[in-house]
C-alpha positions in Angstrom: -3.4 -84.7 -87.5 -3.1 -82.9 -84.0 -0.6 -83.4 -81.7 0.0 -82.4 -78.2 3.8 -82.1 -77.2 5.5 -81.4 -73.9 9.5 -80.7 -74.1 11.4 -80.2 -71.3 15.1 -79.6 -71.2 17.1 -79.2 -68.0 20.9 -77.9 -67.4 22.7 -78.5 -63.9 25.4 -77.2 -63.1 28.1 -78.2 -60.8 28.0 -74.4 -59.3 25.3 -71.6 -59.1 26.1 -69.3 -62.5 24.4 -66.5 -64.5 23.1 -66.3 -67.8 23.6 -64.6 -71.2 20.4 -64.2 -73.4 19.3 -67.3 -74.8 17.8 -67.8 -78.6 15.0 -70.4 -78.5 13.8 -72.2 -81.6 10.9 -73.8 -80.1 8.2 -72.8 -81.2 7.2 -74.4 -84.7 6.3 -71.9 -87.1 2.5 -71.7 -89.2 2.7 -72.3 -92.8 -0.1 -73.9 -95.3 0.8 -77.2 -93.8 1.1 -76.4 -90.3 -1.0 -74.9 -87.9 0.2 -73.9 -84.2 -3.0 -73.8 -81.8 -1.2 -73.6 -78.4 2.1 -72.6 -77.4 3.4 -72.1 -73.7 7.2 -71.2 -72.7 8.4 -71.6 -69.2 11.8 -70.7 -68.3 13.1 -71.4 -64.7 15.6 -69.4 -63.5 12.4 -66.3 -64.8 13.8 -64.7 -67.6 12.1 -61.9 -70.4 10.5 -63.4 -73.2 10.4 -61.7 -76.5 9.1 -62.9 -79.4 11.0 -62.4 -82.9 11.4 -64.2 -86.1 14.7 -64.5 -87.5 16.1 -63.5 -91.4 14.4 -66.8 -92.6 11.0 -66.5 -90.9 11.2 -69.1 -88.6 9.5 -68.4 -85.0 12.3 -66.9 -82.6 12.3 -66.5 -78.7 14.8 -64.6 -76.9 15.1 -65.5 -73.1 16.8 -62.5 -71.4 17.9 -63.1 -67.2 18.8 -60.5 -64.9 22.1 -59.5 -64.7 22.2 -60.3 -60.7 20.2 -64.0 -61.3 22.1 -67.0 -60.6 21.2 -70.4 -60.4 22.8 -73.8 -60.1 20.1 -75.2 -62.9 18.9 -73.8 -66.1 15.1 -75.2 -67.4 13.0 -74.6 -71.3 9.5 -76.4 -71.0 7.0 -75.8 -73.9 4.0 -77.3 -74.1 1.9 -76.6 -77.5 -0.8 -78.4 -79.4 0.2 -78.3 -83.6 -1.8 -79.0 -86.5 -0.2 -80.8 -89.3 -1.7 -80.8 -92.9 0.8 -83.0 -94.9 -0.6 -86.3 -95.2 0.6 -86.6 -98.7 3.5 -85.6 -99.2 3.1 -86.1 -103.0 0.1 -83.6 -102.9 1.7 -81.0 -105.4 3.1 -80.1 -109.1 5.9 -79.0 -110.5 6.6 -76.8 -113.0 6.7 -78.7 -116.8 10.5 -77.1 -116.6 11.2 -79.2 -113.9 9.4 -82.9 -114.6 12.9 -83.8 -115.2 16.5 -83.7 -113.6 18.6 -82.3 -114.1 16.5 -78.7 -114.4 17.0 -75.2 -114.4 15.6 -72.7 -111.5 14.7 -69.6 -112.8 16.8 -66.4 -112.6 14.5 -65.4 -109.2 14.9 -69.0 -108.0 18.5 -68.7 -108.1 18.6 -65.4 -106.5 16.1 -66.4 -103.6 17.8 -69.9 -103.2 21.8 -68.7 -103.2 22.3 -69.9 -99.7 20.9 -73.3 -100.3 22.7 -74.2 -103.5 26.4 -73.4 -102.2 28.2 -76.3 -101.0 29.8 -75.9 -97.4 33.4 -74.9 -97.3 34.3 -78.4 -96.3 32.3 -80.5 -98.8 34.4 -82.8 -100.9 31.9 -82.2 -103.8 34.1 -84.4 -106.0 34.1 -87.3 -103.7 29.7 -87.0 -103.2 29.8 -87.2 -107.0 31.6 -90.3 -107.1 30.1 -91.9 -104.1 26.6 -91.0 -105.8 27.9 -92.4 -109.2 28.7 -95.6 -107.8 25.3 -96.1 -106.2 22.7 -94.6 -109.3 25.2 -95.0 -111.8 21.7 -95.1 -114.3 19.7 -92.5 -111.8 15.7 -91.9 -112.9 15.1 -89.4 -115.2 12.1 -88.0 -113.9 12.3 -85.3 -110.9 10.9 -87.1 -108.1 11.5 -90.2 -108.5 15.2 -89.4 -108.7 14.9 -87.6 -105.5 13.2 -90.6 -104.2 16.3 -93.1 -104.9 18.2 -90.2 -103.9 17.2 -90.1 -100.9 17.1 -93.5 -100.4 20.9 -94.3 -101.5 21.5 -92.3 -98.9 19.1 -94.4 -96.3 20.8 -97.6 -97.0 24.1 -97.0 -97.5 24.7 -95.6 -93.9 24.5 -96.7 -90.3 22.5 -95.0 -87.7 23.9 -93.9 -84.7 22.4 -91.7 -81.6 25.7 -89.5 -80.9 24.6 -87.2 -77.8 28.5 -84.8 -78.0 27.4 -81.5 -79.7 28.5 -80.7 -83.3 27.4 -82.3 -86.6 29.6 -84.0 -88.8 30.7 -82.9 -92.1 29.5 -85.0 -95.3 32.9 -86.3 -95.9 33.1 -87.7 -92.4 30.0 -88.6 -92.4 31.1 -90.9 -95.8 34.6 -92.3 -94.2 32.2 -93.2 -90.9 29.5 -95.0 -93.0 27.2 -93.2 -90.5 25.7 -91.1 -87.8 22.8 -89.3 -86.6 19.8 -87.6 -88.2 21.7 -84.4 -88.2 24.7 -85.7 -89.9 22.4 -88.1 -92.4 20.5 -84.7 -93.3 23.7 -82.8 -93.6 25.2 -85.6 -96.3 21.8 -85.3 -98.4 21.9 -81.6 -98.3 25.4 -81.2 -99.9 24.8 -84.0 -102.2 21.8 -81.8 -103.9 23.8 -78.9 -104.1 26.8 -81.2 -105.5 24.0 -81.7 -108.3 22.5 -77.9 -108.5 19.7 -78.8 -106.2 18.4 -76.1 -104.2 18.8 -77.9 -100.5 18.1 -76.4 -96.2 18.7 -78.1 -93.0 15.4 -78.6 -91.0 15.0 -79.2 -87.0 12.0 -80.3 -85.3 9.5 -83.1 -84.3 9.0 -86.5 -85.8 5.6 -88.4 -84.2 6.2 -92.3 -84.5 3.4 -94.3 -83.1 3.7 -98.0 -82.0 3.7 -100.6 -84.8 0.3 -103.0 -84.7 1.0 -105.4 -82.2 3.9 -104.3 -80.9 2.6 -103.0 -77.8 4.6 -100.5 -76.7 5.0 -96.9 -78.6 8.4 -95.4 -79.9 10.9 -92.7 -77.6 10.0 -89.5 -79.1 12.8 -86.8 -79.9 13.9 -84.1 -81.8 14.7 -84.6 -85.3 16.8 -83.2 -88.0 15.6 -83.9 -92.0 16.3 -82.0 -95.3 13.8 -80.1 -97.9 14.5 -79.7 -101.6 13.2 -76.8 -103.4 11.0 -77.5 -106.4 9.8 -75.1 -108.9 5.9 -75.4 -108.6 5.8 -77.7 -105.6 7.7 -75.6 -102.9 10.2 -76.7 -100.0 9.6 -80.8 -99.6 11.2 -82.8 -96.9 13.0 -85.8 -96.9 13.9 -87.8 -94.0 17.3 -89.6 -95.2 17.4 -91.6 -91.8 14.0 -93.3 -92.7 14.4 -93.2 -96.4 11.0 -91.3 -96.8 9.2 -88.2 -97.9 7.7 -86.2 -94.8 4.7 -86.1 -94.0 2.4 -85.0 -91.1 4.4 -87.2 -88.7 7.5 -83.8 -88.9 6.9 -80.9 -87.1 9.5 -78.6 -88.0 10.6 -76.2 -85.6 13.5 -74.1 -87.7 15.0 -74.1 -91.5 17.8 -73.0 -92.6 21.4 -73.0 -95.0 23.4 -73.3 -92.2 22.7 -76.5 -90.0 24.6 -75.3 -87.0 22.3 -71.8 -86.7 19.1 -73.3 -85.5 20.1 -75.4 -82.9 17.1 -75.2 -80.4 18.4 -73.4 -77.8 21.3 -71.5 -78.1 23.2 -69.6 -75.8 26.1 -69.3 -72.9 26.3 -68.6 -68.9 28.9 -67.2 -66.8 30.3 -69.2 -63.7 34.2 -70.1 -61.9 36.3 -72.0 -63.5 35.7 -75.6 -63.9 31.8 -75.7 -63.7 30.5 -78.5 -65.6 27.1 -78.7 -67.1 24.7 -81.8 -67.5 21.7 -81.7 -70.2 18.5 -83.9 -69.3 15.4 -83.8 -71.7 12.2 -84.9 -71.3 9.7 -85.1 -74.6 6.2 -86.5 -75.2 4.2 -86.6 -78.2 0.6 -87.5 -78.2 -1.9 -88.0 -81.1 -5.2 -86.2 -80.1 
């Protein structure tokens, strides 16, 4: 599927300031199920652009201003055309080792995957286990179909909520709350695979939702947050706990990562008098070409 996207995200200020460098995850990355054909980056106040990739791999942009710039408003707009490959998100094998959960990862696995099988300081690990227990208390045997009612224990025991103040909530909160936002729905799944030894990354980018027959009118697009699961044989595979589903071509990732705070998509800090306040618009379309 092809997909044009425009994004546009605007800061005003209450007074002119200057800016620090700025790390951009905007640009979604090329893999075997993802294809980036066109990719534009307009910065207003004009800043440097380099491009980098970070430890993980993911596609990195680094805005740099002149020290003597100021401005009273602060503008990212990309504007790309992606190729997504994924229409099945069942399209691959795993390892006989791991038909089954629970399964071992090999001694490489384990090495490679370290980051993504710790549990956050703050996890109450005992509390996911017992929360889990009471909702699969007989859990499939087989791999993916226990990921599957996994992922959707987690869909339907929770409430979704747009929440627009920065941050994202920690799975226990997330569990006293009964809900939240994609971030916070992806963050919950994540620690509950690592609560179980399953290899688990936070994932920020793109979700295409078209209008439903006969409805008439199409779906806001936005920015999304989802996890993927590491499987031996079948790779990193994404699970949207908000919807309850596998991804597929509909997710454009952008970033991945252990840590869900270190790929917000545009990161950075500017220098003003006290008191200036600061006001985030965004703009986003997503077309099906």
């Amino acid at each position: 599927m092809f997909l044009r996207i425009a994004h546009l995200s605007q800061y005003a200020y209450s007074q002119p300031v200057s800016f620090a460098p700025h790390a951009l995850y905007l640009r979604p990355r090329e893999t075997s199920r993802q294809r980036l054909h066109n990719f534009t980056l307009e910065i207003s106040p004009s800043a440097r652009c380099v491009a980098t990739t970070d430890p993980l791999d993911n596609a990195l942009d680094w805005a740099y201003f002149a020290p003597e710039a100021s401005a009273a408003k602060l503008e990212f707009r990309t504007e790309l055309m992606v190729e997504t490959l994924d229409s099945n998100p069942f399209d691959f094998f795993l390892k006989p080792s791991a038909f089954n959960f629970p399964f071992p990862y090999s001694e490489g696995e384990r090495a490679a995957l370290a980051p993504c099988l710790a549990p956050r300081p703050d996890t109450p690990t005992a509390e996911l286990r017992h929360w889990l227990g009471a909702r699969l208390p007989q859990p499939p045997g087989e791999t993916v179909a226990f990921l599957t009612a996994l992922n959707t224990a987690v869909h339907q025991s929770l409430s979704y909520s747009r929440r627009e103040e920065e941050g994202i909530q920690a799975a226990g909160q997330t569990l006293a709350r009964g809900g939240g936002s994609c971030r916070d729905y992806a963050v919950l799944l994540i620690e509950l695979c690592r609560s179980l030894g399953l290899a688990a990354r936070f994932v920020s980018g793109y979700l295409y939702e078209p209008s439903a027959p006969g409805s008439g009118q199409a779906m806001a697009p936005t920015l999304h947050a989802w996890t993927e699961v590491f499987l031996p044989g079948g790779g990193w595979r994404g699970l949207d706990s908000t919807r309850g589903i596998f991804c597929d071509d509909a997710f454009v990732p952008l970033a991945h990562a252990a840590i869900a705070e270190s790929i917000n998509p545009i990161q950075g800090a500017f220098v003003g008098p006290a008191g200036v306040t600061s006001k985030l618009t965004t703009r986003l379309s997503i077309a099906r070409l």
